[in-house]
C-alpha positions as CSV (number, residue, x, y, z in Angstrom):
1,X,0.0,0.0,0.0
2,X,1.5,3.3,-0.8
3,X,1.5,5.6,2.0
4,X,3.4,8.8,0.2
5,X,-0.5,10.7,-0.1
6,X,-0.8,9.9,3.4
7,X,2.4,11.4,4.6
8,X,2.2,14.2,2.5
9,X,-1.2,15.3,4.1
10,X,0.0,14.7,7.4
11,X,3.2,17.3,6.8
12,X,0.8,19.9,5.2
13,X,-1.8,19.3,7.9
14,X,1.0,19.8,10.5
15,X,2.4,22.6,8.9
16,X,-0.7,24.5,8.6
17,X,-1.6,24.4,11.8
18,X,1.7,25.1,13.2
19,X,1.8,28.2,11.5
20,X,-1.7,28.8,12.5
21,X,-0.9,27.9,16.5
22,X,2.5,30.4,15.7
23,X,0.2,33.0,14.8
24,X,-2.3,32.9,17.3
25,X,0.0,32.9,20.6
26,X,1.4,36.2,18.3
27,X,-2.0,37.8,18.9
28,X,-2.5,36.3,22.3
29,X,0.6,37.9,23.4
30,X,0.1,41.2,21.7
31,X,-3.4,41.1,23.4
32,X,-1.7,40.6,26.7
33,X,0.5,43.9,26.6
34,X,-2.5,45.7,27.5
35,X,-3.5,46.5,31.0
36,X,-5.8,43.5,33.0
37,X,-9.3,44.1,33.2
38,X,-11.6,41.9,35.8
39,X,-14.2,40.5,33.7
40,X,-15.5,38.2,36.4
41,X,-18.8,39.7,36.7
42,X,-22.5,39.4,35.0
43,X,-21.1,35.9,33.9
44,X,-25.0,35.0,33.4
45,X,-25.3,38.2,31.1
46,X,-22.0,37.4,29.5
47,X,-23.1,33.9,27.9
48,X,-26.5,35.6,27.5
49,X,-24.5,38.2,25.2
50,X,-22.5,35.0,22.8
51,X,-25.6,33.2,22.7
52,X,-27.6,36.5,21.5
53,X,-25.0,38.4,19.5
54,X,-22.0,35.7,18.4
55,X,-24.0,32.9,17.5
56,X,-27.6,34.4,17.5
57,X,-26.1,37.1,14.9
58,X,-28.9,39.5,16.7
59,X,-27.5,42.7,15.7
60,X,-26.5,41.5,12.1
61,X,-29.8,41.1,11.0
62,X,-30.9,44.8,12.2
63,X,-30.5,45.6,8.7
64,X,-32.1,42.9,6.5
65,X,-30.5,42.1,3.8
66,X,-26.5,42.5,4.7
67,X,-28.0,40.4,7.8
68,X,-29.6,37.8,6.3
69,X,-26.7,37.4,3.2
70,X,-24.3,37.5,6.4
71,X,-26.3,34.7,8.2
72,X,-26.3,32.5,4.8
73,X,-22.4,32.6,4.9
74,X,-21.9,32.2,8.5
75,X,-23.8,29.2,9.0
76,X,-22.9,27.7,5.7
77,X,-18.9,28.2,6.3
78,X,-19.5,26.7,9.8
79,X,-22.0,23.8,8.9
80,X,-20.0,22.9,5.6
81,X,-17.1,22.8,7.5
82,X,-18.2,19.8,9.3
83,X,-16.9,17.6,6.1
84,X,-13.4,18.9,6.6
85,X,-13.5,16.3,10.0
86,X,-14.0,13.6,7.1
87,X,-11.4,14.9,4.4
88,X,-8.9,15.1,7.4
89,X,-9.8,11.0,8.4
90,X,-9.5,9.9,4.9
91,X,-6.4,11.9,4.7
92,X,-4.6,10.5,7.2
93,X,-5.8,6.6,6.5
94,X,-6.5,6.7,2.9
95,X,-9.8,5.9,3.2
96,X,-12.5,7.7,1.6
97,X,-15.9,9.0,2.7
98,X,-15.1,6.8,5.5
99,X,-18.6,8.4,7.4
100,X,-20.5,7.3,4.0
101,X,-21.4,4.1,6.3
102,X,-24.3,6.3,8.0
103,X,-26.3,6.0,4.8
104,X,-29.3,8.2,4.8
105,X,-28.4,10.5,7.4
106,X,-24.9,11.2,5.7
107,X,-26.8,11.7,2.5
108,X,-28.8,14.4,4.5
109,X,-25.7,15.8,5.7
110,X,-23.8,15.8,2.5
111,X,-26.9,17.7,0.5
112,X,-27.4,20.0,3.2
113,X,-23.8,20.9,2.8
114,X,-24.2,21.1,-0.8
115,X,-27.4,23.6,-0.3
116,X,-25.6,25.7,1.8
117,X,-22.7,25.7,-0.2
118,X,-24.5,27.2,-3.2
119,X,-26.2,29.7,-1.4
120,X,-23.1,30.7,0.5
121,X,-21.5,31.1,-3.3
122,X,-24.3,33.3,-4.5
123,X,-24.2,35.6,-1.1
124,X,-21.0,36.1,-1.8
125,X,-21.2,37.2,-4.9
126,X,-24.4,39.8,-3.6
127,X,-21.3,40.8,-1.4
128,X,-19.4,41.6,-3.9
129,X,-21.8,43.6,-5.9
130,X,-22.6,45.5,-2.9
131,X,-18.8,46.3,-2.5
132,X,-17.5,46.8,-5.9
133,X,-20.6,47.7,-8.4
134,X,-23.2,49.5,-6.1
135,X,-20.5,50.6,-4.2
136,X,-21.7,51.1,-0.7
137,X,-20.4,54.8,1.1
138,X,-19.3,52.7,3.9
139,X,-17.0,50.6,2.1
140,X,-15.6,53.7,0.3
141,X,-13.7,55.6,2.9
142,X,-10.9,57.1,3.1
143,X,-9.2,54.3,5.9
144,X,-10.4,51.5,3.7
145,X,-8.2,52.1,0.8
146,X,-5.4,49.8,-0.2
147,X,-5.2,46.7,1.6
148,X,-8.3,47.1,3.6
149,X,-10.4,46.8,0.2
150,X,-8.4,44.3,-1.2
151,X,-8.5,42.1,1.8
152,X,-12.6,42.4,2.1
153,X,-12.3,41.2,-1.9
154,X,-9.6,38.6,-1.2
155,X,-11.6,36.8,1.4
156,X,-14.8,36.7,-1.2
157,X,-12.9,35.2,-3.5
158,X,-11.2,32.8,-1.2
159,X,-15.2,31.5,-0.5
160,X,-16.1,31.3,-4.0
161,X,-13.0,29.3,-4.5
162,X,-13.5,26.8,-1.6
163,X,-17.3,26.3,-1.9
164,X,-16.6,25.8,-6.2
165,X,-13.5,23.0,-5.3
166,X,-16.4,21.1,-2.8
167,X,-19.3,20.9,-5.1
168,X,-16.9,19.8,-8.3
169,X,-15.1,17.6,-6.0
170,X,-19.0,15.4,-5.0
171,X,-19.8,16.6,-8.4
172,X,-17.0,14.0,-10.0
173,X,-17.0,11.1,-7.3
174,X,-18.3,8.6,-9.3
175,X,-19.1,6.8,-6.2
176,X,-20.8,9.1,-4.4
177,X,-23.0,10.6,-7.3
178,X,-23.9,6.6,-8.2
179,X,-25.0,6.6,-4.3
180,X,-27.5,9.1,-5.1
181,X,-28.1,10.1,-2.0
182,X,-27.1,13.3,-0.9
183,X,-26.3,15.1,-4.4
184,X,-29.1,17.4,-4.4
185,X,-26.7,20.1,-5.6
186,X,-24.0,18.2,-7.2
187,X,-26.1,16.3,-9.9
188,X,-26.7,19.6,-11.8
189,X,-23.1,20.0,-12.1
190,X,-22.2,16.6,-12.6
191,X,-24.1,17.2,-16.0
192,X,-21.0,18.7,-17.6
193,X,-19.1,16.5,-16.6
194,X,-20.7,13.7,-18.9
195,X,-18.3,12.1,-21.6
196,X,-15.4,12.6,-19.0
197,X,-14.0,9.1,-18.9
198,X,-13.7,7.4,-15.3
199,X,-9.9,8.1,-15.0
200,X,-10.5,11.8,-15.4
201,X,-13.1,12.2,-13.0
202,X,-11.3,10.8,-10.5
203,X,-8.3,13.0,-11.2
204,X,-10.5,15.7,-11.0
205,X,-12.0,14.5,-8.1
206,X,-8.5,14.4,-6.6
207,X,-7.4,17.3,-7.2
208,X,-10.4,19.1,-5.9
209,X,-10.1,17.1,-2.7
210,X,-6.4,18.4,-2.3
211,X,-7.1,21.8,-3.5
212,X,-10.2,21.8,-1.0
213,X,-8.3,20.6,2.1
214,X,-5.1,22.9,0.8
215,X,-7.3,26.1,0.2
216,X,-8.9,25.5,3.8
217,X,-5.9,25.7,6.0
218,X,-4.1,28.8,3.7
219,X,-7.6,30.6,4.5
220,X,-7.0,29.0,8.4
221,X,-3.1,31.0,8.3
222,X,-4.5,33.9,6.1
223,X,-7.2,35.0,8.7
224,X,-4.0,36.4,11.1
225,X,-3.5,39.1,8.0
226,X,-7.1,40.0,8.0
227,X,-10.0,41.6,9.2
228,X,-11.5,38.1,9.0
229,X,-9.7,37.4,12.4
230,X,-13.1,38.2,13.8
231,X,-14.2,34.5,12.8
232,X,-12.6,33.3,15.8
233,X,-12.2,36.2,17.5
234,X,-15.8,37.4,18.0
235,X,-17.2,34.7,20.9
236,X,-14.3,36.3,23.5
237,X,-14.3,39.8,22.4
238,X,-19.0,39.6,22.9
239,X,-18.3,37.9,26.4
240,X,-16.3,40.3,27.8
241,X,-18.1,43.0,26.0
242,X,-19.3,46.1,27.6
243,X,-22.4,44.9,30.8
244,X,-22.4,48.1,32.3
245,X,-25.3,50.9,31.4
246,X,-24.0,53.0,28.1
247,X,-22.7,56.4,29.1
248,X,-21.6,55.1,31.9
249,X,-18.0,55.8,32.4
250,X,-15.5,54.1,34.7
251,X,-14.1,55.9,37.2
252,X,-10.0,56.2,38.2
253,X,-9.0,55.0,41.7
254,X,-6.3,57.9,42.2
255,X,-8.9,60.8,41.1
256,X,-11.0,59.3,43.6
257,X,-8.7,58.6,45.8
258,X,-7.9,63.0,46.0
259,X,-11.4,63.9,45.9
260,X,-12.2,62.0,48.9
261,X,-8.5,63.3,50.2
262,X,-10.8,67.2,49.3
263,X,-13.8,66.1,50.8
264,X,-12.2,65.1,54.2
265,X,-12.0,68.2,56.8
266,X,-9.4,66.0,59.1
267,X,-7.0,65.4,55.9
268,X,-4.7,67.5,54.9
269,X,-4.2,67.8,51.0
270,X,-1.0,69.3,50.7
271,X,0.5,66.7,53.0
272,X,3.0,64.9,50.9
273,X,2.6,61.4,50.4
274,X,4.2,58.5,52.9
275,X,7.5,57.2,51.9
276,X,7.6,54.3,49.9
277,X,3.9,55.0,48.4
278,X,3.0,54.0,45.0
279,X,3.0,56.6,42.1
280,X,0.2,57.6,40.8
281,X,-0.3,55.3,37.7
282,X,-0.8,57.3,34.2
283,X,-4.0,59.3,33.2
284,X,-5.7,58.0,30.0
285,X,-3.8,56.4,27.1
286,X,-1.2,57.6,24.8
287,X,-0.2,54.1,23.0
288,X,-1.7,50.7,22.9
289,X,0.3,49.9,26.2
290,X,-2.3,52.2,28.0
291,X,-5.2,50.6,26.6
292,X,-6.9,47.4,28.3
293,X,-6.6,43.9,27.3
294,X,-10.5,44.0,25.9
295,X,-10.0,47.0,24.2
296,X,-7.1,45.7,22.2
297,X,-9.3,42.5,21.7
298,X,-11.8,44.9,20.3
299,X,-9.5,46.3,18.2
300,X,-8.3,42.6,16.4
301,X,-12.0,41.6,16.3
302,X,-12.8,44.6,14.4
303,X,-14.5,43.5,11.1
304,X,-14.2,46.2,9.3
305,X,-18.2,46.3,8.1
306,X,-18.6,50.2,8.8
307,X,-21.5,49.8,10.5
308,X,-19.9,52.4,13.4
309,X,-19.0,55.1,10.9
310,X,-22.3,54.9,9.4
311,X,-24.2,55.7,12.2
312,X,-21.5,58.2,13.9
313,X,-23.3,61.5,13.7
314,X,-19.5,62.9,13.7
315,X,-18.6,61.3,10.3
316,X,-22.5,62.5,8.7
317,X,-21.5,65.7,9.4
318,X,-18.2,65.9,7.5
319,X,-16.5,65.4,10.8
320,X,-12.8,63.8,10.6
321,X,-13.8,60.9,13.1
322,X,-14.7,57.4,11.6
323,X,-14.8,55.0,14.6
324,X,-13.6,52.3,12.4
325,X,-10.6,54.0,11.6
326,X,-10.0,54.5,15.3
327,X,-10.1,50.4,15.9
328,X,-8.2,49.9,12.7
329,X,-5.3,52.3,13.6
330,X,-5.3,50.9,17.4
331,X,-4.9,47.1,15.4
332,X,-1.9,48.8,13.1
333,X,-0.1,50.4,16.1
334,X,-0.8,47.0,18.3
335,X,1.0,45.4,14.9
336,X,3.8,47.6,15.0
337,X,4.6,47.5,19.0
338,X,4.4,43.3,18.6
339,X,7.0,43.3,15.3
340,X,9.1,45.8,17.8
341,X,9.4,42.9,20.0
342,X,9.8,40.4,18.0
343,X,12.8,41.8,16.8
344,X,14.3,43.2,19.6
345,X,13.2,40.6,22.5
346,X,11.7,43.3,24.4
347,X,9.8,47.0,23.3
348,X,12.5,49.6,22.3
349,X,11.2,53.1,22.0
350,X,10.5,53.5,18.7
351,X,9.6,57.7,18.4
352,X,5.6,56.8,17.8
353,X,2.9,56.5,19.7
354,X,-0.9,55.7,19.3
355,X,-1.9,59.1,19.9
356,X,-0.6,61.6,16.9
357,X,0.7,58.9,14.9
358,X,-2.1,57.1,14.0
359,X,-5.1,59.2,15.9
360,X,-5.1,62.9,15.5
361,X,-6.6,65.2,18.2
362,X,-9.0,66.4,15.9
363,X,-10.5,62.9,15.9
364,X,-11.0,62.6,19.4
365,X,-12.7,66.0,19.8
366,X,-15.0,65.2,17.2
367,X,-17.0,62.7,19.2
368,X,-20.5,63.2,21.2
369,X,-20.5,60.8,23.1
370,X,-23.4,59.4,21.9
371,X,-22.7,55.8,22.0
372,X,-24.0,55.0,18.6
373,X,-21.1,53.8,17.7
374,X,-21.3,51.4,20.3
375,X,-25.0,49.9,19.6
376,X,-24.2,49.4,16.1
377,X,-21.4,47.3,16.3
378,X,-22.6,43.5,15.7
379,X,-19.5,41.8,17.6
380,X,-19.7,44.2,20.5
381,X,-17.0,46.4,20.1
382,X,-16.6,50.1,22.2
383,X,-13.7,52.4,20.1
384,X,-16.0,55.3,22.2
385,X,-14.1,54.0,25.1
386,X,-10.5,54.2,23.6
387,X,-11.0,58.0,22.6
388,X,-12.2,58.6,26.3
389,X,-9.0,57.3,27.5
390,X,-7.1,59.0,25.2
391,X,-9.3,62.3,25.5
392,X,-8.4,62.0,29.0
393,X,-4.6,61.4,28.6
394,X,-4.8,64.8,26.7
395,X,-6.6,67.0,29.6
396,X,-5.3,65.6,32.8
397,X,-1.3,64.8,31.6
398,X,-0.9,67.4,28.7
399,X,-3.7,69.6,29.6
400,X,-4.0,69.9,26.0
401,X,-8.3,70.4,25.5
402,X,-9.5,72.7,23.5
403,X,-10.0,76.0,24.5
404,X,-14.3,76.3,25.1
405,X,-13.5,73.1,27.6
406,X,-11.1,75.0,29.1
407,X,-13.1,77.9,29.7
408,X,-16.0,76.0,30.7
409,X,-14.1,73.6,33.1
410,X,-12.5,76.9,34.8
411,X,-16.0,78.2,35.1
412,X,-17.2,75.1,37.2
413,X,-14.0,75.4,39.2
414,X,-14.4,78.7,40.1
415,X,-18.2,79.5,40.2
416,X,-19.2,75.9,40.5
417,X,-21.3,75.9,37.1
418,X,-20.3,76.1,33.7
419,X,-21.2,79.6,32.9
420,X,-18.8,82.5,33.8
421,X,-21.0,84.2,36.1
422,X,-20.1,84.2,40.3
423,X,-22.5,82.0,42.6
424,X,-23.8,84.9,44.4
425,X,-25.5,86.6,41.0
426,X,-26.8,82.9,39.7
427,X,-30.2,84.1,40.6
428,X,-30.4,87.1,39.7
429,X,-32.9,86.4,36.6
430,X,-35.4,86.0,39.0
431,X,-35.8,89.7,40.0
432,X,-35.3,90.2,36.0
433,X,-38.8,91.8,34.6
């Protein structure tokens, strides 16, 4: 028995998920130079979230028809993914369709997986028409030129590819398509294959089955380059997703730590602190460093959809801000900090930062506030939460706001309001006829 197709599938197998497992502790470790973030709370809310939004696609299908095309190629990439259990059996002990014993249930799976696989072929394509022909605003800004677009394209293709190499490879199994059972797609296509002599067919076969197997793991690897990271990505980054009320902001220890220190008449507040006590730790964020494990989680799992610029009422207005771009900048800088270490064993100061570099000022002042941002993402992702930190690096270690929030926040410091009038005149409208 010649074991040579054997061996080779067992190297590529290894090697593709080697490479895959070398990628992927890459990320994890990246991931892991944020600050920690105690996430052991609302667990029962947490599931509730993945069940709702990861695997329920809830806030996908809040527009229709992006939601329901999405849907179509998530649970048909899943489901059909089931056979690659088989293709990886047969590959290792040269057997073939080795679960084709189950009879008419396996014919149920197969032609479900053929069904799917055609409609996941034409959503794709809907996809691409969407993207390229009718060409959607949100897919035509300025941050997704370049790679962006062509890695939204790349993937599409990749699908068409993979779902085309499955139905010709049942399509040309003689065996299987003599079964007749399970072929409800395949059949059709088997139709021009008729004339092909035996031989051929099974070379086709063949070399579908490799390509099919081959094309799966470089699309396994290839997801590390791409916004498609979110595939895997999405389940962790909706469970420890944002639980708290929106608009709700979190408060810093040390600034409550002085305010109390204020509010105490037995304290003194110019008393300098005890020896040995901890420094203050660093207002806001200035690089990825400063940012929180889940937010740099958010920023891998972004998916680049748009769906946050869309709705920011910053962007509609001709505002600078695009939300996406601030979680696609965040990923780039997270990028460059991790190839820092890689080559250097450690972070060496490279002159760059998140802040400037890759987000402008005039970005972060542009936001409301308004959270929409937030409630549109469908894989629960909060960028409003990394310009907070950042806006707040800016005011309380640079002091750099702009000027009306200086004025206003000297107002409220000195006549406890907003408006630059003293306490003792704030009634004065009253005796006003």
């Amino acid at each position: 028995m010649d074991y040579l197709p054997n061996i080779i599938f067992l190297l590529i197998l290894g090697v593709g998920i080697g490479y895959f497992t070398k990628n992927i502790r890459i990320v994890i470790r990246n991931i892991k130079l944020g600050l920690e973030v105690d996430a052991s709370d609302h667990r029962k809310e947490r599931w509730n979230n993945v069940i709702r939004i990861a695997l329920g696609q809830s806030k996908m299908v809040v527009r229709p028809v992006s939601g329901f095309m999405h849907l179509i190629v998530y649970v048909g990439f899943v489901i059909i993914n089931i056979e690659v259990l088989e293709i990886i059996i047969d590959g290792i002990f040269g057997t073939h369709r080795i679960f084709s014993f189950l009879g008419g249930f396996y014919g149920f799976l197969i032609g479900c997986f053929e069904l799917l696989a055609a409609l996941v072929f034409i959503a794709v394509i809907v996809f691409w028409v969407r993207r390229n022909v009718l060409k959607l605003a949100r897919f035509w800004k300025p941050e997704m030129k370049g790679w962006p677009k062509k890695d939204a394209d790349f993937i599409l293709y990749f699908e068409m590819v993979l779902m085309t190499l499955f139905l010709v490879m049942n399509a040309t199994d003689v065996h299987f398509q003599a079964m007749n059972n399970g072929n409800w797609v395949s059949q059709f296509i088997a139709v021009a294959f008729e004339g092909v002599s035996v031989n051929s067919l099974h070379q086709i076969e063949r070399t579908s089955w490799w390509l099919h197997i081959i094309g799966i793991l470089v699309f396994l690897n290839y997801l590390y380059y791409s916004k498609h990271l979110h595939i895997l990505l999405a389940f962790p980054n909706v469970y420890f997703g944002r639980v708290n009320p929106t608009g709700q902001f979190k408060n810093l220890a040390s600034v409550t730590k002085e305010v109390k220190l204020m509010m105490d008449p037995a304290a003194d507040p110019y008393a300098a602190p005890p020896e040995g006590a901890e420094a203050p730790a660093k207002f806001g964020a200035s690089d990825v460093a400063d940012l929180s494990q889940i937010q740099l989680l958010n920023a891998y799992t972004c998916t680049e959809c748009g769906r946050c610029t869309s709705e920011c009422p910053a962007n509609q207005t001709g505002k600078k801000l695009s939300p996406r771009k601030i979680m696609m900048d965040t990923r780039d800088r997270l990028e460059e900090v991790g190839k820092n270490i890689d080559k250097n064993g450690s972070f060496q100061p490279d002159g760059k930062q998140l802040l400037d570099d890759y987000i402008t000022r005039e970005e972060l002042w542009a936001c409301t506030t308004c959270n929409a941002c937030v409630e549109a993402c469908p894989v629960s992702i909060d960028p409003l939460s990394i310009i907070m930190d950042m806006r707040q690096y800016l005011v309380m270690e640079q002091s750099a706001a702009p000027n009306e929030l200086n004025v206003t926040m000297t107002n409220i410091e000195n006549n406890a309001a907003p408006w630059p009038f003293n306490q003792m005149d704030r009634a004065n409208w009253i005796n006003e006829s």
